[in-house]
N, C-alpha and C positions, 0 to 999 in steps of 0.2 A: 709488174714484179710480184711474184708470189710470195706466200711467206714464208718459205725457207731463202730464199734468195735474199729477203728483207734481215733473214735471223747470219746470215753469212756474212752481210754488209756490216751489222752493228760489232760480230765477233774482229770482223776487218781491223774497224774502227777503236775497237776496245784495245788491241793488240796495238794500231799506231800510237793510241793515244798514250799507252805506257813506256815507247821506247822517245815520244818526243817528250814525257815529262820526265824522264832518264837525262836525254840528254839537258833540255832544260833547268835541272836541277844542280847538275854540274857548272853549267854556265852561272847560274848566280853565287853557286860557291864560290866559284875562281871570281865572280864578279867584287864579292866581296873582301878577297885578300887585293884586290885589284885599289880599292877603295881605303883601307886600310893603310895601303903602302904611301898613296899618297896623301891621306890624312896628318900622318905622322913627316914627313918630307915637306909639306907646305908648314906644317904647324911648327920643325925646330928653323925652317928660315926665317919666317915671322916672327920667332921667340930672340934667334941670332941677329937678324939684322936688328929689331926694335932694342937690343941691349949692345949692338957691338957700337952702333953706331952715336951712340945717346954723346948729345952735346953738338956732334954732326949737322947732325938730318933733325930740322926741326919740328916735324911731324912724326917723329919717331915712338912715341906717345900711343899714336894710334893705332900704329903698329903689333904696338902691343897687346894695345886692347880686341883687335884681328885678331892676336894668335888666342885668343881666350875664347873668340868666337867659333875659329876653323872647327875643331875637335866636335861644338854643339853639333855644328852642320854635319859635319861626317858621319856621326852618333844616329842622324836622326835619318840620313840616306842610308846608312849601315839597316840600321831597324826594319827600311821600311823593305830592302831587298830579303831580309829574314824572314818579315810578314808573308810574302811571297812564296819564300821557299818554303817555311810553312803549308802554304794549302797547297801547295806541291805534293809536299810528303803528306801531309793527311788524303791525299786522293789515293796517293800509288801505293800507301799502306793499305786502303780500301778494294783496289784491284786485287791486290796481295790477299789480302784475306779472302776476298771471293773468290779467288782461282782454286786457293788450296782447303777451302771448308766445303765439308758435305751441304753444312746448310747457313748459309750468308743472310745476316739479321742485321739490315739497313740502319745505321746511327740512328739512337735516337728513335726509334722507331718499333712495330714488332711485325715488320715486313719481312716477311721470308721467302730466300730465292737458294738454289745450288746454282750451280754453273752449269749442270746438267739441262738443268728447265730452260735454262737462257739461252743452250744452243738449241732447243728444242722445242718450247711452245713460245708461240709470237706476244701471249699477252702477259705471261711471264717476265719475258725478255725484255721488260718496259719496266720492270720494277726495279732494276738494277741501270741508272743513267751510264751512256757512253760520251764520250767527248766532254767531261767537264773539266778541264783541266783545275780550274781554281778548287774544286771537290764542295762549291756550294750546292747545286743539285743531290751529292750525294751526302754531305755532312751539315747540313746547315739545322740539322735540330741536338748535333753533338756539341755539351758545353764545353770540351778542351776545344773541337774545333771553332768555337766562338771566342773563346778566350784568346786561342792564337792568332788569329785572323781575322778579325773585324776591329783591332787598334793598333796604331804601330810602336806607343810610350812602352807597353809591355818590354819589347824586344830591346828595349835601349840598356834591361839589367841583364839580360840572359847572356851567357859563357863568359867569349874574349869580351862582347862589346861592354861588362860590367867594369871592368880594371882599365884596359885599353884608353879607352876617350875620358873615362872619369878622372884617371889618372894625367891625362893631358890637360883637363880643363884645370885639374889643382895647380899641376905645374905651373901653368899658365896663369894663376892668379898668383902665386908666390914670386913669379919674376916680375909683375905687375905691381906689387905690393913691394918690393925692393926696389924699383926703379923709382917711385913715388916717394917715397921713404928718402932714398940716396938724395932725389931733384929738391924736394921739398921738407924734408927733414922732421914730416907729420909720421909718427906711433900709429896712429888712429888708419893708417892706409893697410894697414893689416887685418884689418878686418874684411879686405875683401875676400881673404883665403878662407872666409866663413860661406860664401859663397857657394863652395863646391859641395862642403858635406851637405852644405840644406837643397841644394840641388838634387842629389842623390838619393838622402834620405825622404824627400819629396816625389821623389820615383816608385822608392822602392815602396813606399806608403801608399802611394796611389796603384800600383802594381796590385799589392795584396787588398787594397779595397773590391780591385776588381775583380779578383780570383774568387774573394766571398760573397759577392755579389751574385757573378754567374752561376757558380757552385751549388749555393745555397737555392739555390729554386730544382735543384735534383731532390730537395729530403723538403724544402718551402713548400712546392706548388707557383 
């Protein structure tokens, strides 16, 4: 194989690899309303059954303490398909800018390629990676792309997933704290609904440690 045949394979290649991180991309977003929906569906049966039934079912108790758990779980599968779709979109953003710049200057880096050179000299065409879908080859000295991509606690505050489960986990300590309260007639069961904000704010605390951490070594060293 010569190297034009070599330089037509990789443009092949470049061209698949954005419409399969197209369609991939899509996939984990429906993945993620997919996740969601039944987050919230297992977690008000849990919540219904452990309060409809109380007196009933005498493990109903536990019940409860499940729906407090469901939401973590969900929260933290939610995150981790975000992580994902993450180095998804920091790849096909990278495509994207090298197709349409004159001159494409590698993350992180002070490589410089156009797309001109890539379909046209062979040692060129090697400074620009093909087929990475996860975009570590191409991003892995960019600190958003390390921040976004290499933890999955980050993604547990970002959009829906901030309100969504955080919200389900309060709920879920408040019907927990009423049922203990009503069975047992302890005041003191209410403090489990302290639970959720130190949750959170223990998120969001360690979120921003991280963001200065990584950050700070662009102006550190």
């Amino acid at each position: 194989m010569n190297n034009d045949d070599m330089i037509k394979e990789r443009v092949e290649f470049l061209k698949l690899e954005y419409q399969k991180l197209q369609s991939h991309m899509e996939f984990l977003e429906e993945s993620e309303w997919k996740v969601r929906q039944l987050s919230i569906s297992l977690w008000l049966a849990a919540a219904g059954v452990g309060l409809g039934l109380q007196g009933i079912v005498p493990n109903n108790l536990y019940i409860l303490v499940i729906s407090v758990f469901i939401p973590i779980l969900f929260l933290y599968i939610d995150a981790r398909i975000g992580r994902w779709h993450s180095s998804h979109k920091a790849r096909r953003q990278q495509i994207e800018s090298f197709l349409s710049s004159k001159e494409y200057i590698l993350p992180g880096t002070n490589q410089k390629i156009s797309f001109a050179e890539f379909c046209s000299d062979i040692q060129k065409s090697y400074l620009f990676p093909v087929l990475d879908f996860g975009g570590k080859a191409t991003c892995q000295k960019d600190r958003k792309y390390i921040f976004d991509t290499e933890a999955t606690f980050p993604h547990m505050m970002v959009g829906v997933r901030r309100y969504f489960y955080h919200s389900q986990i309060l709920g879920a300590l408040v019907l927990l704290s009423i049922y203990l309260y009503s069975v047992y007639g302890n005041a003191w069961s209410f403090l489990l609904v302290a639970i959720s904000p130190v949750f959170y704010f223990s998120l969001t605390r360690s979120v921003k440690n991280r963001r200065i951490r990584i950050f700070s070594k662009d102006t550190g060293g």
